[in-house]
N, C-alpha and C positions, 0 to 999 in steps of 0.2 A: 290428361290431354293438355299438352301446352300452347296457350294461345298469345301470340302477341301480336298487340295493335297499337302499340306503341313503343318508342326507342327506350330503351333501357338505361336514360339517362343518369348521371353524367359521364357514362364509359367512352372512353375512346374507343372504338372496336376496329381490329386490323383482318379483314379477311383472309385467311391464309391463300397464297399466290395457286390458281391451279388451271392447267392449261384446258381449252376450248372441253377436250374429251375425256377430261380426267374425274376420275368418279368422285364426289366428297366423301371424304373416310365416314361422315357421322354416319352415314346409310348403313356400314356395317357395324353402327353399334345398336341391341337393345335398345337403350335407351340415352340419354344424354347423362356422363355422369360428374361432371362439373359446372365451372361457370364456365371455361375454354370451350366446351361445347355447345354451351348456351349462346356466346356470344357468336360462332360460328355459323350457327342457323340464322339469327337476328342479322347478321353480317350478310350473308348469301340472301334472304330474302328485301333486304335497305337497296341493295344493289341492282336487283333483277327486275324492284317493282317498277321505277319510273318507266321503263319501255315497255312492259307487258302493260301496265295498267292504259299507256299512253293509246294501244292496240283493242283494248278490251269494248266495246260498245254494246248500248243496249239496243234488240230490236221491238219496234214500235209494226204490230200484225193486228190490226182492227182495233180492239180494246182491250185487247193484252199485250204483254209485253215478255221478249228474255231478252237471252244475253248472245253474244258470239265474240270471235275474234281475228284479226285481221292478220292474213299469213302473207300476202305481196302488198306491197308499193300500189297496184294498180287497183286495188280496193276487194280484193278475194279475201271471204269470209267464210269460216268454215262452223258450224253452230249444231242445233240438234234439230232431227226432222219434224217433230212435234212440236218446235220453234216457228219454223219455216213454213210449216201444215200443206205444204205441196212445191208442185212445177210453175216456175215463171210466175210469182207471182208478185203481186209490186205492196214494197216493205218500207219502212222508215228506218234511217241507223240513226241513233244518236252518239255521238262522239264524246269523247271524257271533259270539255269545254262547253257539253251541252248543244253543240251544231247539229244540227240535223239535212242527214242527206238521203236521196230516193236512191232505194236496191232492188234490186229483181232474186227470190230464190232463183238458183239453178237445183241441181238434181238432188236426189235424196237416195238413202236406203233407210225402206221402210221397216225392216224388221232388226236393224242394229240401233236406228234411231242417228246414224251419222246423213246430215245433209252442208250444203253450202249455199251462198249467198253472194251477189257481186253489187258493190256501189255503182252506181252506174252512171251519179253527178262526176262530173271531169275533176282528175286531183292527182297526188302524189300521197299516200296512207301511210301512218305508222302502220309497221308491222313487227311482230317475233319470229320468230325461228323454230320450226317444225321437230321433232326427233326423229325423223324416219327411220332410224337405225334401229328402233322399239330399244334402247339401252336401262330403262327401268326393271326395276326389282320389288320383288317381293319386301315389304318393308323399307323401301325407302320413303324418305321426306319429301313433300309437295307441298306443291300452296295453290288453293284454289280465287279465280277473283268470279265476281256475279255481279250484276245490279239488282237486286236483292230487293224482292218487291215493289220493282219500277227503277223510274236513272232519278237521280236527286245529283243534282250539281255540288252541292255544298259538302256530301258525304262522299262523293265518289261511287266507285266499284268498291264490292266488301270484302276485306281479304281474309283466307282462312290459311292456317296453317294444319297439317294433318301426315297421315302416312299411308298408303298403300295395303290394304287391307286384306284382297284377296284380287288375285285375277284367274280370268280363264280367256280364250281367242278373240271373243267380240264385246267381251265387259272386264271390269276391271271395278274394285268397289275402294274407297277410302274411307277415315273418319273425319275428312273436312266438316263442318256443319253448314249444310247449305238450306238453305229456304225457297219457297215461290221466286220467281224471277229472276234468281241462278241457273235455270237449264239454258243450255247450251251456252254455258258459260267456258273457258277456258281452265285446265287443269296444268301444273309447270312444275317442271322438275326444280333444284335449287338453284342448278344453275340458269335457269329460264325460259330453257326451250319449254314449248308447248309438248303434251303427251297424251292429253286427254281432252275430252269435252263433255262436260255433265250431261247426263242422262234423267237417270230418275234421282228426285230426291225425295227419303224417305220419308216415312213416319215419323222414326226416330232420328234426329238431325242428325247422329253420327253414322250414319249409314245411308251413304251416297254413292250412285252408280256411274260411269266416266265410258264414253266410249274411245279404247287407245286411237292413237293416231293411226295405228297399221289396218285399222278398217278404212281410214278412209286414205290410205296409201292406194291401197286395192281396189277401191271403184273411185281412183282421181280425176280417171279422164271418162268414165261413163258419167256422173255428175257435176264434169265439166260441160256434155254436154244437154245437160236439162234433163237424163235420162231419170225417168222413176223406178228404180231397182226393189226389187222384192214384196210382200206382202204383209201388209200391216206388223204388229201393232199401233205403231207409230205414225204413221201416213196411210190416210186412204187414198187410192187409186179414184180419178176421178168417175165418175157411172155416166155414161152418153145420154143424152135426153131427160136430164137434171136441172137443166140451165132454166133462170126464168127471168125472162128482162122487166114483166109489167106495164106494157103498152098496148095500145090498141090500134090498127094501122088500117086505110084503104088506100085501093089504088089514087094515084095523083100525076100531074106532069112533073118527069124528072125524076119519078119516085116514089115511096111511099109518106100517106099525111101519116101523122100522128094524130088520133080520134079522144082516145082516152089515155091517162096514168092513173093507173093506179097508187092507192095512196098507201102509204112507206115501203114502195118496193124499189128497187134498184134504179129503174129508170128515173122515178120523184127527186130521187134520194144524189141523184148525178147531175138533175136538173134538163128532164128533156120533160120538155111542155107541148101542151096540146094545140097542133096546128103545126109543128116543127115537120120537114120533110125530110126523109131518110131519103139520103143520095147513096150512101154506102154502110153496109153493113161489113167490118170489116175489111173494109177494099172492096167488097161484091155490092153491084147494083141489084136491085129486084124489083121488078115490074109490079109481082104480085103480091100480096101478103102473104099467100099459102107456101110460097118459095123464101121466103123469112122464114116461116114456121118450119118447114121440113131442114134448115139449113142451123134452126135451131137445136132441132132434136138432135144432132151431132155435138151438140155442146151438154161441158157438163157443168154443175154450181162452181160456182170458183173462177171459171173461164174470165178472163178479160175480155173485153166489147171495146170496137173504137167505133162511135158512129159519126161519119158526117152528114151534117141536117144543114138546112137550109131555115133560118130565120128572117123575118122582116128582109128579106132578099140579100141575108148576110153568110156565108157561109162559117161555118167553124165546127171543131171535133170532137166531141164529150167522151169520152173515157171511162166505162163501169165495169164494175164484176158482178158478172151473174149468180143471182142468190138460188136457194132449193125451191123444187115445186113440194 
């Protein structure tokens, strides 16, 4: 297994010239059998990293963390669904300088493990370039990037070098060595386009799973729009009457008081205190508590909450996610 993580000083190395679509000959060898082939891989991958890695971020989801990577300008992130862990739901990205910005998952397929993500702060993104044509092969060379146990500024994303191991329709396996906080990392041919996005990584570090791009070719515009495609493993489907905000409420003028919070549940935890008055529960006013309650049972864990409350005769809008009963 040949790994480089460092330039092969003090060689000059000359990439040999090859156009946009043109295969690199090393894919049809075995193996590499000189140094012109060596340097040929070290050449192709010096070249490719500064814009992939520039595109590569880590995502920040409660107290975990992966990876993903950015395919438009407008901040479209395409990652793994077990990254994502659902619909709409609000994510940290950090960027290769360390910035960090607010993203929303959009949709997912839950039984490939392909989902996406969209920045949603105002910007202009690095991005790479997709392969939709599926132009890989069996045994060719890639390079995988991850933040690999969390983002560390000073390391970077971690790059692996590897090959193509096995595919079949909706997986595809390599021997990159990937680690915790590599999924939904980004997978690249040599010449850069993106092709793959980690999946599982194993056991054994050289045995890692890649979902190709042509699954999420095929649901781009259902998970464009928020939609949750298929049936686990990877994502569950959210279950109605899951939701639990942790408050205690009676009627009041304008709305409902807040009586009790409960202590470390979503509501404490968002900062809604007792005496606050819900004017709106998601946009909806409610007179009663029981029409809260039945309006919650439609919600499942996970759900976003926007409440507007009334303090000290101040208005403003707390923002939470509903945890499990």
């Amino acid at each position: 297994m040949l790994r480089f993580f460092t330039p092969l000083a003090p060689l000059i190395l000359t990439l040999t010239a090859m156009a946009a679509d043109e295969r690199p000959y090393i894919n049809d060898k075995k193996a590499p059998e000189d140094a012109k082939d060596l340097q040929f891989i070290q050449s192709a991958l010096q070249k490719a990293l500064p814009k992939s890695r520039a595109a590569t971020v880590c995502i920040e989801v409660g107290e975990g963390t992966g990876t993903g990577v950015i395919v438009s300008p407008d901040g479209l992130i395409l990652t793994a669904a077990h990254v994502s862990t659902g619909v709409r739901k609000r994510l940290t990205v950090v960027m290769e300088d360390g910035t960090k910005h607010k993203a929303e998952s959009l949709g997912l397929v839950a039984d490939t493990d392909a989902a996406m993500v969209r920045i949603t702060d105002p910007g202009t993104w690095p991005f790479v370039e997709i392969d939709r044509a599926s132009t890989t092969r069996l045994g060719d060379w890639v390079f995988s990037l991850g933040h690999s146990g969390g983002f560390d500024k000073d390391r970077g994303s971690v790059v692996r070098l590897g090959r193509i191991v096995r595919m079949a329709n909706s997986t595809w396996q390599s021997d990159c060595m990937l680690i915790g906080g590599d999924s939904g990392g980004p997978l690249f041919d040599l010449t850069g386009k993106l092709i793959g996005i980690h999946s599982r990584v194993g056991q054994q570090l050289a045995v890692n799973m890649h979902v190709p791009m042509s699954e999420y070719v095929k649901h781009w515009d259902a998970m464009m729009k928020s939609e949750f495609i298929g049936e686990g493993p990877f994502a569950q489907k959210p279950e109605k009457g899951t939701g639990f905000l942790g408050l205690a409420t009676e009627a009041a003028e304008g709305g409902l008081r807040v009586t009790k919070v409960g202590a470390k549940t979503p509501a404490e935890r968002a900062g809604v205190k007792e005496g606050d008055i819900i004017l709106r529960f998601n946009g909806k006013a409610f007179a009663k508590r029981e029409e809260m309650q039945e309006h919650l049972k439609e919600m499942a864990a996970g759900d976003e909450v926007k409440l507007d409350i009334r303090r000290d005769g101040k208005e403003q809008t707390i923002t939470l996610e509903l945890g499990e009963r």
